[in-house]
C-alpha positions as CSV (number, residue, x, y, z in Angstrom):
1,X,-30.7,-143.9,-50.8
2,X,-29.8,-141.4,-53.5
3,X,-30.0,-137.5,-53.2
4,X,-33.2,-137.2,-55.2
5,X,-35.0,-139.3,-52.6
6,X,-32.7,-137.5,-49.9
7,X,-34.5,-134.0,-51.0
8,X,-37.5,-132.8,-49.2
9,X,-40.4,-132.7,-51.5
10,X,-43.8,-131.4,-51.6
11,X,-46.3,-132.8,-53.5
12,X,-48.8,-130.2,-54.5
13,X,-52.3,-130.1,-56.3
14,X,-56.1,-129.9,-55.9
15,X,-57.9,-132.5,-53.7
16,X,-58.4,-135.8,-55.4
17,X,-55.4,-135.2,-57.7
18,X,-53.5,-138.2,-55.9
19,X,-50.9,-136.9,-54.1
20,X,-51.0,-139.3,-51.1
21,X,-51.0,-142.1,-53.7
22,X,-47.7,-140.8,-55.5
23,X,-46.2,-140.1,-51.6
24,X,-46.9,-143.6,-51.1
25,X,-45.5,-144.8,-54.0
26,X,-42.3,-142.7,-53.8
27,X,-41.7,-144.7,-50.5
28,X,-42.4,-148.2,-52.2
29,X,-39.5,-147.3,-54.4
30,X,-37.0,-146.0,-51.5
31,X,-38.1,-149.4,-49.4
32,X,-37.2,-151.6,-52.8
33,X,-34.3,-149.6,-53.6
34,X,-32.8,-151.0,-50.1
35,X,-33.9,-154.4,-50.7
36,X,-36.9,-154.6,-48.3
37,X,-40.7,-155.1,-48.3
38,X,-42.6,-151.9,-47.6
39,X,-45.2,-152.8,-45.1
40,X,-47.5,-149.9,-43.9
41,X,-49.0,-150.1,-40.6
42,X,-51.7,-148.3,-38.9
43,X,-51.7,-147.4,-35.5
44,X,-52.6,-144.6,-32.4
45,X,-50.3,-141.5,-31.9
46,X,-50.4,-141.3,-28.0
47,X,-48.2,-138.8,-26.8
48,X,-49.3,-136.1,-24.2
49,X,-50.8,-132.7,-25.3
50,X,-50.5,-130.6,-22.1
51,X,-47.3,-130.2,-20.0
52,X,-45.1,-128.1,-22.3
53,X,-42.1,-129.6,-23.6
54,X,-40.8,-132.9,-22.8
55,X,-38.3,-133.5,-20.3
56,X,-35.3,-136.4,-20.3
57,X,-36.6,-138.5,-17.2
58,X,-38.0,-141.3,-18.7
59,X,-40.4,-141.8,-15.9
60,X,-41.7,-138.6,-16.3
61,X,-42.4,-139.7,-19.7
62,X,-43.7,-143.3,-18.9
63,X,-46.4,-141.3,-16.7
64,X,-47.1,-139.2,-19.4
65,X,-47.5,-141.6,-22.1
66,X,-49.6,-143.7,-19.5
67,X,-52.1,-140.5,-18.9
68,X,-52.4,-139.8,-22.5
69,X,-53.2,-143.3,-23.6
70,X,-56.3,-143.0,-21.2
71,X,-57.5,-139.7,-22.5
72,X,-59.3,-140.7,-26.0
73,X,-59.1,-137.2,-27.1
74,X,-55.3,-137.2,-26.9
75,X,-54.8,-140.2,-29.7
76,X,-54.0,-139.4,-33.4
77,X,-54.4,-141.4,-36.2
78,X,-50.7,-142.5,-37.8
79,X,-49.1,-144.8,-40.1
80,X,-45.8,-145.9,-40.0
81,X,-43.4,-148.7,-41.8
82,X,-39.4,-149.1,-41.0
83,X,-39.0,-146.3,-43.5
84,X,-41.2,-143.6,-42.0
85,X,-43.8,-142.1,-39.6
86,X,-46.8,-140.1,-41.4
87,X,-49.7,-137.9,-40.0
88,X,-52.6,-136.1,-41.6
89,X,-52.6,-132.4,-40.7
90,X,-56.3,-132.3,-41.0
91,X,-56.6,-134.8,-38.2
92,X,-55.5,-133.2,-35.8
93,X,-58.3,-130.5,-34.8
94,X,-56.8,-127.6,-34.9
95,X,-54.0,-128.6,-31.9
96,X,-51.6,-129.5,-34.6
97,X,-49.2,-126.8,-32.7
98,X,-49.2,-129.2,-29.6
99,X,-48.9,-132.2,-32.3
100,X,-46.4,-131.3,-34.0
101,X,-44.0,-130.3,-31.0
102,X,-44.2,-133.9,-29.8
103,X,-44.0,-135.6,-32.6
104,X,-40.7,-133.9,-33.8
105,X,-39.2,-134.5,-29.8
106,X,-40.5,-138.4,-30.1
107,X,-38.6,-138.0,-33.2
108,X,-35.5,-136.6,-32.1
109,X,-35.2,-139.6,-29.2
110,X,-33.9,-142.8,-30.2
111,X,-35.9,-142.6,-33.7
112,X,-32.7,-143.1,-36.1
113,X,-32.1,-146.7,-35.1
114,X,-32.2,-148.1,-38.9
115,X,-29.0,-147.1,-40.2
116,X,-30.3,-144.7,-42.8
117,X,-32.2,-142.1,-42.6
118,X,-35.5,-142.2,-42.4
119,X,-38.1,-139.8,-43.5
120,X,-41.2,-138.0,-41.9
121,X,-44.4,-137.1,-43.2
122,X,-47.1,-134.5,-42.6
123,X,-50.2,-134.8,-45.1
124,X,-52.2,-131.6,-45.9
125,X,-49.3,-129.0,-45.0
126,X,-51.4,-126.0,-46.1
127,X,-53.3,-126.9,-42.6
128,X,-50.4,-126.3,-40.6
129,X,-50.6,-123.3,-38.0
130,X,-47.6,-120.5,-38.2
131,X,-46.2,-121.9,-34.8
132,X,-46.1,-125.3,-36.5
133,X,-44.7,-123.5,-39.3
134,X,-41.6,-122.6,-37.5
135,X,-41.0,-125.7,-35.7
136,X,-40.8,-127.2,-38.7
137,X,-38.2,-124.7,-40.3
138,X,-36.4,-125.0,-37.0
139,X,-36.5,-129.0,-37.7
140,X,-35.1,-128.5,-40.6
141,X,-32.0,-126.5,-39.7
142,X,-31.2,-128.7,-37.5
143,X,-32.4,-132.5,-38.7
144,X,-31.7,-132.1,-42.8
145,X,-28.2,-134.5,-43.4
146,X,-30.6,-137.7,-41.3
147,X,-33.9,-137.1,-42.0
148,X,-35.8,-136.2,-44.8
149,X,-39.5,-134.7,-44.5
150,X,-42.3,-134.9,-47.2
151,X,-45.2,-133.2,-47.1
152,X,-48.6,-133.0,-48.9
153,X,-50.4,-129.9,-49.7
154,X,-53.0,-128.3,-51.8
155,X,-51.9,-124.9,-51.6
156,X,-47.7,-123.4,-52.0
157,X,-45.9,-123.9,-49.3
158,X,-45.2,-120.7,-47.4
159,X,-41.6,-119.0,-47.5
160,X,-40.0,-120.5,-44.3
161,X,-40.4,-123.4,-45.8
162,X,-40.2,-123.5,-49.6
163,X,-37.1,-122.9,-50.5
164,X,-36.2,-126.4,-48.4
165,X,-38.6,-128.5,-50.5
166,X,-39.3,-129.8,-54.2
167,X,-41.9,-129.3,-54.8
168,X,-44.1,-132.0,-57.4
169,X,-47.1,-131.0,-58.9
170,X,-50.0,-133.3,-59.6
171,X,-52.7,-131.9,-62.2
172,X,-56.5,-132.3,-61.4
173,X,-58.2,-135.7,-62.5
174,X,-60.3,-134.9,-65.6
175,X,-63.5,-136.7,-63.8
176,X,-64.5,-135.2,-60.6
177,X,-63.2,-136.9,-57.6
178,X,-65.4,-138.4,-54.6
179,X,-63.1,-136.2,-52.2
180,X,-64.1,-133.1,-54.0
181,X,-64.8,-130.5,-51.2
182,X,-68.0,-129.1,-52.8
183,X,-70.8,-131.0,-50.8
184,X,-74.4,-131.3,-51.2
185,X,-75.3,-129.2,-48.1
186,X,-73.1,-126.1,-49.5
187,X,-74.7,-126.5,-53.0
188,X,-78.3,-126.5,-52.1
189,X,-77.7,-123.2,-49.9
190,X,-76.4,-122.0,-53.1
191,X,-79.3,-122.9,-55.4
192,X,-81.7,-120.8,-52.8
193,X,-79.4,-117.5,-52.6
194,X,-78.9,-117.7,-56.5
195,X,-83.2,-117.8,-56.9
196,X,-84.7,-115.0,-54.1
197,X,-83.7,-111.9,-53.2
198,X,-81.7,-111.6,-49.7
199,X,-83.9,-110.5,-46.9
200,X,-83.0,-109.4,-43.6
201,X,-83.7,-113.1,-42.2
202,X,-81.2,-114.0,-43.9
203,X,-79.3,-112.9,-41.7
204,X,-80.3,-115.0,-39.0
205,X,-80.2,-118.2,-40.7
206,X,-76.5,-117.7,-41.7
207,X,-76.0,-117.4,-38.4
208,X,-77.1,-120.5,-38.2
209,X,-75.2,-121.9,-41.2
210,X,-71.7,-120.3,-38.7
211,X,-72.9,-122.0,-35.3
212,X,-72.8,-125.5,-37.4
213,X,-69.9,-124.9,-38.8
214,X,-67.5,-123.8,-35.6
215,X,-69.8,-126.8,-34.0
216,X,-68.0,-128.7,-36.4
217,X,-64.8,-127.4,-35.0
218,X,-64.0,-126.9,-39.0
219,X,-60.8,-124.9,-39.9
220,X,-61.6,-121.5,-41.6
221,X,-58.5,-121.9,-44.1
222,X,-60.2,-125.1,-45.1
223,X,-64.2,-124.4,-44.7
224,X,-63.0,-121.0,-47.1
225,X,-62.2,-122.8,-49.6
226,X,-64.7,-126.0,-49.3
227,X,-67.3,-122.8,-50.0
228,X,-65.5,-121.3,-53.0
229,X,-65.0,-124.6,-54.7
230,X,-68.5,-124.8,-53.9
231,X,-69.9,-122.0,-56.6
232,X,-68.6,-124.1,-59.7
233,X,-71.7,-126.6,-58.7
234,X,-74.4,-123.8,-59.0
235,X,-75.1,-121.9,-62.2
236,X,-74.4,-118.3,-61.9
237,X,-74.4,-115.8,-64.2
238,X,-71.2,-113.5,-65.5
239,X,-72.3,-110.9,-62.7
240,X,-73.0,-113.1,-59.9
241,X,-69.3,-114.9,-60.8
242,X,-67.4,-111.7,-60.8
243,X,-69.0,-110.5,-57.6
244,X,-68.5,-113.8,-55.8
245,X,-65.0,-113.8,-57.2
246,X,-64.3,-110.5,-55.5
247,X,-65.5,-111.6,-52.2
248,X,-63.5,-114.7,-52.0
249,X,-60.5,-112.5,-53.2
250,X,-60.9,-109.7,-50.6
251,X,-61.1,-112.5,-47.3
252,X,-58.0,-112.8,-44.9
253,X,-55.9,-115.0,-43.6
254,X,-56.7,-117.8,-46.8
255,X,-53.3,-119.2,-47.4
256,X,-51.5,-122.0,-45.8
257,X,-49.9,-121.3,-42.6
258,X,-51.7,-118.5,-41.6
259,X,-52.8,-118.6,-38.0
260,X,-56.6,-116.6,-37.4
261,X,-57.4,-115.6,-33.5
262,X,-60.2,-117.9,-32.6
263,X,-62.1,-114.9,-31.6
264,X,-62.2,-113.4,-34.9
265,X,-63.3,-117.0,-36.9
266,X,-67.0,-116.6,-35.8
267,X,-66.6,-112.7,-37.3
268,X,-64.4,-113.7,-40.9
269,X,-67.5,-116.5,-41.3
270,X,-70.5,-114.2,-40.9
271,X,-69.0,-111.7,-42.9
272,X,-68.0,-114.0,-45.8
273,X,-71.3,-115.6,-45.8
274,X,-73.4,-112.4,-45.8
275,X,-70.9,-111.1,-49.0
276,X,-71.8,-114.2,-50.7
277,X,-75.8,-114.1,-50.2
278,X,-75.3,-110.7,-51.4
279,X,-73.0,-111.1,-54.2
280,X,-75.6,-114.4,-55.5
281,X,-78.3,-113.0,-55.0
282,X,-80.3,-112.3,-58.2
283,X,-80.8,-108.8,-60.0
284,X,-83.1,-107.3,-59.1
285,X,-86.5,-106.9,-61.6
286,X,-86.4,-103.9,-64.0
287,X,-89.3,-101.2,-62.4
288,X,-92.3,-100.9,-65.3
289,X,-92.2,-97.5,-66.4
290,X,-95.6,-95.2,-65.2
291,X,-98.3,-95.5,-67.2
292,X,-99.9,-91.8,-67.0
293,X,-104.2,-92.0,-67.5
294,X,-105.8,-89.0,-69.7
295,X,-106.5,-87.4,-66.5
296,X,-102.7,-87.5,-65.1
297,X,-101.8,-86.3,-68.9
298,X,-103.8,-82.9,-68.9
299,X,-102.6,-82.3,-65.1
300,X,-99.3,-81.8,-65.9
301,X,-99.9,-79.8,-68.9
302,X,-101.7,-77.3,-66.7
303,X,-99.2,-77.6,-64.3
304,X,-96.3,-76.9,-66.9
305,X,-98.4,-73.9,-68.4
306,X,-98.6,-72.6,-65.0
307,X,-94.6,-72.7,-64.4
308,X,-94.2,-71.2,-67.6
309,X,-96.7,-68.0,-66.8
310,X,-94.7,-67.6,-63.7
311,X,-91.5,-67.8,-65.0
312,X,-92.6,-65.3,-67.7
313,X,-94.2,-62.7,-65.2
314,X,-91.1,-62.7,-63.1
315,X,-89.1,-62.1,-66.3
C-alpha cells in the first residue's frame, strides 16, 4: 500500500457526479495492487443502538447483538470486502450519532486481522451530525498510522475534519443525472407559486407540504438543498431568481455537520417555504390609471378655484 492510498481522501462533487464509482474504483486498485480479487459483499449492520457505549464482556455483547438482530429498525445497510467496511450516511435516519459510535468500537475490536491496514468508509459525509463529527476527529487522532477513512460528500468537509483529508473533486455530468435531487413533486409546487399570487391559504397548504416532509423523517440539511436545486427546473424570471437566491442564502444551519434541534426543524421548514412562495410569486399587475368622466373633470376645477379664493382671502 503506498502513502497516496494511505491518505484519507474525500471525494467531493454534486449528486450524480460519480463519486461512489471512483471510491469504488480507488479500492479495485488498492485490492490489485496487493495481488487479490476485490469482491464486494452486501450485508446487515446489526449492532445495538441503545445502551451507551459498549462494554468488554463479550456476553454482554453476544446479548446485545442477539436483541438487535431481532429489532428490524436496528439493521443498516453495509458493504464490505477484505479491504474495507462502507456505510451510507443517508441511511441511517438521522441516528447516525448512535451509528457511528458503534461502528468505530466494532472497529476498534479485533478488526485489523489482515496484516495491513484496512480502510473505512462513510458515503454522504455532509450528512453527518456534529457529535459524529467529533467522533470521527477523535478516530482519527487516534487510528491514522492503521486505518485509513474515505468519505464521500457533496458539500466541503467541515474544519475538524479537513485538514486530515484529500480532498478529490469530481465535476458535474454534462447530462442530467437520474439521481438528481430535483423531483417532480417539488417542481410542480413550483410551477403553481410562480403562476398566482400567494394568498393566505397558502399558508395552510404549506403546512401541509412540512407535515409530509418531517413524515418522511427527511433531514433538513438535505430536504434544503433537494428544494434549492429544485428552482433550476422552473422558469423564473431575473426578480423571482434573485429573491429566491436571497432566501436560500439567509437559512441556517445548511452546511455539513451542522446539528438543528429537532424542535426548531418544523419552524426552519415553514419559514423557508413561506419565503419561497413569497419570493416566486408573480409581480403583481400594474393598477390602470383613473379615467376621470366630464363630470369628475369640472368637479375638481371648482374645487381647485375654491382653494385658491380661500387661500387668497386669508392672504
Amino acid at each position: 500500500m503506498n502513502a497516496a492510498q494511505q491518505t484519507p481522501r474525500c471525494w467531493r462533487g454534486p449528486p450524480g457526479a460519480g463519486k461512489r464509482r471512483a471510491l469504488q474504483a480507488a479500492l479495485g486498485v488498492w485490492s490489485s495492487s496487493l495481488g487479490q480479487h476485490y469482491v464486494l459483499k452486501r450485508q446487515l449492520w446489526d449492532a445495538p443502538l441503545q445502551g451507551g457505549e459498549e462494554t468488554g464482556d463479550a456476553d454482554a455483547d453476544a446479548a446485545a447483538d442477539a436483541a438487535a438482530a431481532a429489532d428490524a429498525k436496528s439493521l443498516l445497510p453495509m458493504e464490505c470486502s477484505p479491504l474495507h467496511w462502507g456505510f451510507d450516511i443517508a441511511r441511517m435516519s438521522l441516528q447516525d450519532k448512535q451509528y457511528i459510535r458503534t461502528i468505530l468500537a466494532r472497529w476498534g475490536r479485533g478488526s485489523h486481522v489482515a496484516g495491513h491496514s484496512r480502510c473505512l468508509v462513510f458515503y454522504n459525509a455532509h450528512l453527518l451530525s456534529s457529535e459524529s463529527i467529533l467522533f470521527l476527529q477523535a478516530f482519527l487522532e487516534e487510528n491514522h498510522r492503521d486505518t485509513v477513512l474515505w468519505l464521500t460528500s457533496e458539500h466541503p468537509l467541515p474544519p475538524r475534519l479537513s485538514d486530515w483529508f484529500l480532498e478529490i473533486r469530481m465535476a458535474a455530468r454534462a447530462t442530467p443525472s437520474a439521481a438528481s435531487p430535483a423531483n417532480s413533486e417539488i417542481t410542480e409546487i413550483y410551477r403553481a407559486w410562480i403562476s398566482t399570487p400567494a394568498t393566505l391559504s397558502d399558508v395552510k397548504r404549506i403546512r401541509a407540504v412540512v407535515y409530509a416532509l418531517l413524515h418522511r423523517n427527511l433531514r433538513w440539511t438535505d430536504g434544503f438543498h433537494q428544494w434549492m436545486f429544485a428552482l433550476d427546473t422552473v422558469p423564473l424570471t431575473p426578480a423571482q431568481r434573485a429573491a429566491a437566491a436571497a432566501v436560500c442564502v439567509a437559512q441556517p444551519f445548511t452546511g455539513p455537520g451542522q446539528t438543528v434541534p429537532s424542535y426548531r426543524i418544523p419552524v426552519l421548514w415553514e419559514q423557508y417555504l413561506l419565503s419561497l412562495r413569497e419570493a416566486l410569486a408573480p409581480a403583481p399587475a400594474p393598477s390602470p390609471a383613473p379615467v376621470l368622466t366630464s363630470k369628475k373633470v369640472n368637479a375638481a376645477a371648482s374645487n381647485a378655484a375654491t382653494v385658491a379664493t380661500a387661500c387668497k382671502s386669508s392672504s
